[in-house]
N, C-alpha and C positions, 0 to 999 in steps of 0.2 A: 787668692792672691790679692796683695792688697792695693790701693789705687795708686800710689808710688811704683810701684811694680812693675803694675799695666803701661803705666806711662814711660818707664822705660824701655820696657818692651815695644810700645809702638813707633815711642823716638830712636830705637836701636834700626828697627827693621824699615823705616822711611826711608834711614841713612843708607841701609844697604839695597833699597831700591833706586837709590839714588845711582850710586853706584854702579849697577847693574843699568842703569839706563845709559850712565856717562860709558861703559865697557862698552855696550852695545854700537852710540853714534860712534867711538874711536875705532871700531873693527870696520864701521861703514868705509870708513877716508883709508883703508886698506885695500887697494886695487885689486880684484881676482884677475884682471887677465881680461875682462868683460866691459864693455864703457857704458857706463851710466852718469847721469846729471849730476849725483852729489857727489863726484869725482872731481867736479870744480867749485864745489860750496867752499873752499878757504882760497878761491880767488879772487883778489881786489884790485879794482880798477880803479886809477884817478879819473874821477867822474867831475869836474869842473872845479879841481881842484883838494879835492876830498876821496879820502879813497872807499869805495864802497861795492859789496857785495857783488861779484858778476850776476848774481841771479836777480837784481834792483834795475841792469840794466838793460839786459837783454833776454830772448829765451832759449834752454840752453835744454836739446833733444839729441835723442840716438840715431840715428839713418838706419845703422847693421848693429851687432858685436863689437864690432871693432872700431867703432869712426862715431863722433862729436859730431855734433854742430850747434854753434853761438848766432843766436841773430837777434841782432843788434837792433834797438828800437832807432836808434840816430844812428847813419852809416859814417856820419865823421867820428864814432865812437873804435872802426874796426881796429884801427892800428893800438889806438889803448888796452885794450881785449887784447891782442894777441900781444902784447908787449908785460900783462898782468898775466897771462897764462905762463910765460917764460920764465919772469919774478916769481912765481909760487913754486918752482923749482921742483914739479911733479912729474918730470923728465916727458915731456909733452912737447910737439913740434906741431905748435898750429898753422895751418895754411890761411893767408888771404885772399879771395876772388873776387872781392870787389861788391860782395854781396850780403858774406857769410863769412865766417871762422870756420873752416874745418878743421880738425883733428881726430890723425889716427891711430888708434892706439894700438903701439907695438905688443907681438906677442911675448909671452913672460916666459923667461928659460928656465929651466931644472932649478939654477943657482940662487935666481933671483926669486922664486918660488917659495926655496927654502928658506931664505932670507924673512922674506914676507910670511912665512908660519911662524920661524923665530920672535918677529914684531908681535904677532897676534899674541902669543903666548908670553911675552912679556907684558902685554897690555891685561892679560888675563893673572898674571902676576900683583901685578899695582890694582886692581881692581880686588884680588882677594889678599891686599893688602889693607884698603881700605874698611873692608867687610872686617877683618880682623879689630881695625882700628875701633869700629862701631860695637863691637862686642865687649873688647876691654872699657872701653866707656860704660856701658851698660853694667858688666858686672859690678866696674868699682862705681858707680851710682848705690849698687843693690850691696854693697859690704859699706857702704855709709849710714844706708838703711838699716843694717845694721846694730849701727851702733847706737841708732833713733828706736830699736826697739823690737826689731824685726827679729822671729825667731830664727833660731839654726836653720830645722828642717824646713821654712819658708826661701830661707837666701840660698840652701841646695836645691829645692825645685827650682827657684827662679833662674837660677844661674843652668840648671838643666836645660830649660825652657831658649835661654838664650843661645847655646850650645846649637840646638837641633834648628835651631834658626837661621846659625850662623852656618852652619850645616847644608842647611837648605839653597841658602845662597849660594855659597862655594860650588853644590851642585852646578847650578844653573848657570855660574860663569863658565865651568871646565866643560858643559854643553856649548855653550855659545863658543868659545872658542874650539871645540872639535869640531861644530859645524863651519866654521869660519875657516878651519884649513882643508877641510874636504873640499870647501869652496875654493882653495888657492889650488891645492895640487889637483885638480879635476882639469882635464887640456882640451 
């Protein structure tokens, strides 16, 4: 294979590890039913004006399953916390005691379950939409190649090569998202 080739190939397959890593954080911010911390990594708080990160201001742990808790490094911070939890619109009802931010997270029904596979599965969509995206890049690089000199039977290996790659990926998204709804419908 020749050094245009190679480099396509490794600029094909970056891109779709790319991808595969961007699939993976988006199935994170998909709630199983279970509370975890990065279940409020896209909440932001006016922090003196500035809105920033809940995780910049406070720390943000499990107690159980089911229940949050935010503790706030400045306590004149709680009501902004609990007012940036509501704003992120992650159907979250955080409690204040004067201490601490609790929330508890409701259990997910049958409906709302299947809802949240549907998401996974469109994200797993756009994900091996992209991977496609990186493949058609690749091949027409290698029918440019081409036209610069490249034999036949070099641009059908290469374009094989890219295939079984592309291939490869597309596996590993329709994993990730099979393991992602085993994770939603599991009660």
């Amino acid at each position: 294979m020749s050094e245009e080739v190679s480099m396509a190939m490794s600029e094909a397959e970056d891109g779709m590890k790319k991808t595969l890593e961007h699939l993976s954080t988006e199935l994170t911010k998909i709630r199983a039913g279970r509370a975890t911390p990065s279940m409020l990594d896209v909440v932001k708080v006016e922090y003196y004006g500035s809105p920033t990160p809940l995780s910049q201001i406070g720390n943000v742990n499990t107690l159980d399953g089911r229940t949050l808790t935010v503790q706030p490094w400045e306590k004149s911070m709680l009501e902004e916390i609990a007012k940036g939890i509501m704003n992120a619109n992650l159907g979250l009802n955080p409690q204040n005691n004067g201490e601490m931010i609790i929330i508890s997270i409701p259990p997910l029904t049958e409906d709302r379950r299947k809802e949240l596979v549907k998401q996974a599965k469109a994200e797993g969509e756009h994900a091996k939409v992209g991977i496609r995206s990186k493949r058609k890049d690749a091949n027409d690089f290698i029918k440019e190649l081409k036209n610069e000199g490249l034999s036949e039977d070099q641009m059908k290996d290469a374009e094989d090569s890219v295939q079984k790659l592309t291939d490869k990926y597309i596996t590993k998204v329709d994993e990730l998202v099979a393991a992602k709804e085993v994770d939603i419908m599991k009660v």
